[in-house]
N, C-alpha and C positions, 0 to 999 in steps of 0.2 A: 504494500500500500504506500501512495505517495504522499509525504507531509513538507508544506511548506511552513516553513517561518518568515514571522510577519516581523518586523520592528517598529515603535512609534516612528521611528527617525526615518522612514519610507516615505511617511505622511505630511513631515512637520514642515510648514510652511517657513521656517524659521532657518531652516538649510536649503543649500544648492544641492545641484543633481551632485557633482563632486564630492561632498560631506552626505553624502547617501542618501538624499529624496530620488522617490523612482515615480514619484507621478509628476504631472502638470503642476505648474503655480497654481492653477484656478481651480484646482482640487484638492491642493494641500490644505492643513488648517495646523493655527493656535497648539503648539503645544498637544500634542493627541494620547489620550490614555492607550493602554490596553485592554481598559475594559471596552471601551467605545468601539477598539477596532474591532474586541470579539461582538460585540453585537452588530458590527456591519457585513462579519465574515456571514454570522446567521443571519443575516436579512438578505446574502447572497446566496445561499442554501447550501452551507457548508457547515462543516461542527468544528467547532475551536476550544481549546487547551489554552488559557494559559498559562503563563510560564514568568512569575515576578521577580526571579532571583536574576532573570540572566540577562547582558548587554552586548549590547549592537556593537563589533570589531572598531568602529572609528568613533565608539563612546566610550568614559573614564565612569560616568555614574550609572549603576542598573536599571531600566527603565520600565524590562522584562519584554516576554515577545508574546509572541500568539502564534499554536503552534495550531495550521488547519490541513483537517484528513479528506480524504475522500474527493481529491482533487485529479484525481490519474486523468482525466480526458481534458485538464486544462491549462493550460500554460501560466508560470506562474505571474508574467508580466501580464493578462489577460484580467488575474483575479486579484492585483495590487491593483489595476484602475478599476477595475468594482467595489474593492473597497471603502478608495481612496473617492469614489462620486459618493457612497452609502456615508462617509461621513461626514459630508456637506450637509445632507440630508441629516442624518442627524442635531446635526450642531446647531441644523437650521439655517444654515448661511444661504 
């Protein structure tokens, strides 16, 4: 079975593509929990784990991840920008 891991720091509007945002500006956001992204992984119909002790390779602080199953038929840059739209939507922006 295939599991990606998510990072806040994929999301965070607050970094460049270089310092590891993998989506758009206009779909990054504020600071992003892991809780937030585990409810946007389930509002894309997948099951998410997370995971709070652990950090993102070009992070110093733990910010934890979000680990999501049941992804084999999707690519994983496919389902960081469904994420990354679901939590627009959540945030309300």
């Amino acid at each position: 079975m295939v599991e990606n891991v998510l990072y806040p720091a994929y999301f965070d509007a607050a970094y460049t593509r270089a310092e590891g945002r993998r989506v758009p500006e206009d779909l990054a956001v504020s600071e992003p929990t892991v809780d937030e992204i585990a409810k946007a992984v389930q509002q894309v119909g997948y099951d998410a784990k997370i995971e709070r002790d652990k950090t993102y390779s070009r992070e110093y602080e733990p910010r934890g991840s979000v680990v999501v199953t049941g992804t084999d038929e999707t690519a994983k840059n496919d389902l960081v920008q469904a994420v990354g739209a679901y939590l627009g939507v959540i945030r309300g922006d």
